[in-house]
C-alpha positions in Angstrom: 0.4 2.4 -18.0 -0.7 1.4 -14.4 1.1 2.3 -11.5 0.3 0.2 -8.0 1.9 1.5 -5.4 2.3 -0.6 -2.1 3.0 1.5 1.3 5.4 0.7 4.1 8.6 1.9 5.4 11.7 0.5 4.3 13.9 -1.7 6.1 14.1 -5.3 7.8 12.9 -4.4 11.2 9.7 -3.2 9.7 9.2 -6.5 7.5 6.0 -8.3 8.4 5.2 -5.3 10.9 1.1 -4.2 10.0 2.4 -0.5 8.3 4.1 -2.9 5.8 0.9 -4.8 4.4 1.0 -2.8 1.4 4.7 -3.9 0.9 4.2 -7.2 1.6 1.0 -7.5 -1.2 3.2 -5.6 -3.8 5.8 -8.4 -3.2 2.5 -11.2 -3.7 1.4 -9.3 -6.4 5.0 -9.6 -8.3 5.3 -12.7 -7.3 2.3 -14.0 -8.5 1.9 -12.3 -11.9 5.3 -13.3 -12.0 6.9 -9.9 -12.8 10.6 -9.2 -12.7 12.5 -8.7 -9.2 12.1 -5.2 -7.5 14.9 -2.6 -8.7 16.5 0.2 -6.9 15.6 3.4 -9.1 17.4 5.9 -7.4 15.6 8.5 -9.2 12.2 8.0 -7.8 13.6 7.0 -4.3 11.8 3.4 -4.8 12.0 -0.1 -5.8 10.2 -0.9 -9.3 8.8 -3.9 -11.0 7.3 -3.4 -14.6 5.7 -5.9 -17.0 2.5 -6.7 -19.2 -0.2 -8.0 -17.7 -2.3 -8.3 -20.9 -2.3 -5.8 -23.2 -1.9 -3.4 -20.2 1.7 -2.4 -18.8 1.9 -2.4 -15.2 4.4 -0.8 -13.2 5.2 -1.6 -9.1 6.3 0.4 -7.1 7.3 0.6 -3.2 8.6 4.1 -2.3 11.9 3.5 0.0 10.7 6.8 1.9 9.2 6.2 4.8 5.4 5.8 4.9 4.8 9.3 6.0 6.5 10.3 2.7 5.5 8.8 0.3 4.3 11.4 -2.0 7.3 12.0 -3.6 7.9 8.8 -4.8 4.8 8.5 -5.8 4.9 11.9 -7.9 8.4 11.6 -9.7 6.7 8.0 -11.0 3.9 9.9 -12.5 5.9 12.7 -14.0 8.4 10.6 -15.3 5.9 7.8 -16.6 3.0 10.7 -17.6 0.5 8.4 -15.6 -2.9 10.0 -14.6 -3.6 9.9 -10.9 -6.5 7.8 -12.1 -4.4 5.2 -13.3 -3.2 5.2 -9.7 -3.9 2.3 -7.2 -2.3 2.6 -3.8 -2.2 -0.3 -1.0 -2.0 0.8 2.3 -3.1 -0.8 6.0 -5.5 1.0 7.5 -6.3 1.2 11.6 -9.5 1.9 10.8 -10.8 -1.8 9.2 -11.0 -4.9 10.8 -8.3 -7.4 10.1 -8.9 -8.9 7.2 -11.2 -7.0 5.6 -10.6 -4.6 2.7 -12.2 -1.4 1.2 -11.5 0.2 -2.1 -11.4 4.0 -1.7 -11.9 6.3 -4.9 -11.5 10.1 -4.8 -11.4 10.3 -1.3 -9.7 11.7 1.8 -7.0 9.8 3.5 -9.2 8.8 6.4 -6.2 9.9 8.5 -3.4 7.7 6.8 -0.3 9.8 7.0 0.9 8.3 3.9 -2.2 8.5 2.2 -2.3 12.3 3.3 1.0 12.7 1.8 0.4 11.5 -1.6 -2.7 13.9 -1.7 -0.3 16.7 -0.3 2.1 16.3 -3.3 -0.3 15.8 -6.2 -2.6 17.8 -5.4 -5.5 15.5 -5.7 -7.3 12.7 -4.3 -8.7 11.5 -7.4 -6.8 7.8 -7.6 -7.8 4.2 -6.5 -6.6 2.9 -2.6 -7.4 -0.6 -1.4 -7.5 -0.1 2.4 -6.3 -3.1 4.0 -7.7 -4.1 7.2 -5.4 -4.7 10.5 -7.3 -4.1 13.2 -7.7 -7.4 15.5 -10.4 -7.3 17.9 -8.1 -7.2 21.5 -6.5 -4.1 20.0 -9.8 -2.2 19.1 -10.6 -0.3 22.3 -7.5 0.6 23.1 -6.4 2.4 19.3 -9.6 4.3 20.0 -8.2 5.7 23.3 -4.5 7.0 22.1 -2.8 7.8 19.4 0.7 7.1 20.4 -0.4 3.6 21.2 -1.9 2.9 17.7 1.6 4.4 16.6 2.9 1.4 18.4 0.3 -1.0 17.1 1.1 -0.5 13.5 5.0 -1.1 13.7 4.2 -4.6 15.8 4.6 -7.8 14.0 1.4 -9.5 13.0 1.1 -13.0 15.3 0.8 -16.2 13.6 -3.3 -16.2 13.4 -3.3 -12.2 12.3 -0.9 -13.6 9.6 -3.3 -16.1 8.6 -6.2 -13.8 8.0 -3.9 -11.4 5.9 -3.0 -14.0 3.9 -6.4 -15.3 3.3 -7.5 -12.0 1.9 -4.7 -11.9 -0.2 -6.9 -13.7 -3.1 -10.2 -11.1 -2.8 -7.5 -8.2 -3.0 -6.1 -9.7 -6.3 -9.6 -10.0 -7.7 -10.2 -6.5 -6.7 -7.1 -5.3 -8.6 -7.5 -7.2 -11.8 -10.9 -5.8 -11.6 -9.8 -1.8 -11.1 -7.0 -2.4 -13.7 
């Protein structure tokens, strides 16, 4: 089994908000490999999709934690389901990419991603996959470098219409990327 595991906090206000990118490609992801609907699974504090994709089984998951807490989710899935954290992918924004852009991280730190942080935290390792999804748009890239309370701000804002556009556009590369890690 494969678990993918898409980051964002749960809750309407933050739907389409730039923390949520990981949510929002889960739900393309389902959609597209045309999985069953997301499930509550009180158990594992997260919504869950599974299905074949092949002759491998794939399970979705979006921890209904908030992003900063993740890890929990994340570990009851792998305890429950005996998955190796390298049969781990986990998609998350990341601050430090430029909009529309993506970078697959393996065995690595979390680059400052609280969620990311998390996940190591409550495994105890950093040895799974994580596509880093780029949302940083040019206006915004001189002031995130100056404060932190304003890139706190940044992430929780809405993408605008053309931001959208480029997200969505790199939706495609990201799937090829999956298919290819899976």
């Amino acid at each position: 089994m494969f678990l993918i595991i898409g980051l964002g906090n749960p809750g309407e206000k933050y739907t389409g908000t730039r923390h949520n990118l990981g949510f929002e490609y889960l739900d393309k992801l389902q959609a597209k490999w045309h999985f069953p609907d997301f499930q509550l699974e009180k158990k594992f504090n997260a919504v869950i999709s599974k299905s074949q994709l092949g002759k491998q089984e794939i399970l979705l998951a979006k921890p209904q934690t908030f992003m900063n807490l993740s890890g929990q989710a994340v570990l009851d899935l792998l305890r429950f389901y005996k998955i190796l954290p390298e049969n781990i992918l986990i998609l998350h924004d990341d601050l430090d990419l430029p909009l529309g852009s993506f970078r697959l991280a393996e065995d690595s730190r979390s680059a400052g991603h609280n969620g990311a942080q998390n996940i190591i935290d409550l495994l105890g390792t950093q040895k799974f996959k994580r596509l880093r999804l780029g949302i940083k748009s040019d206006p915004a890239a001189s002031l995130l470098e100056t404060e932190t309370t304003k890139a706190e701000i940044f992430v929780l804002q809405k993408f605008s219409a053309s931001e959208k556009e480029k997200t969505d556009k790199m939706f495609p590369e990201v799937l090829k990327k999956i298919k290819e890690i899976i």
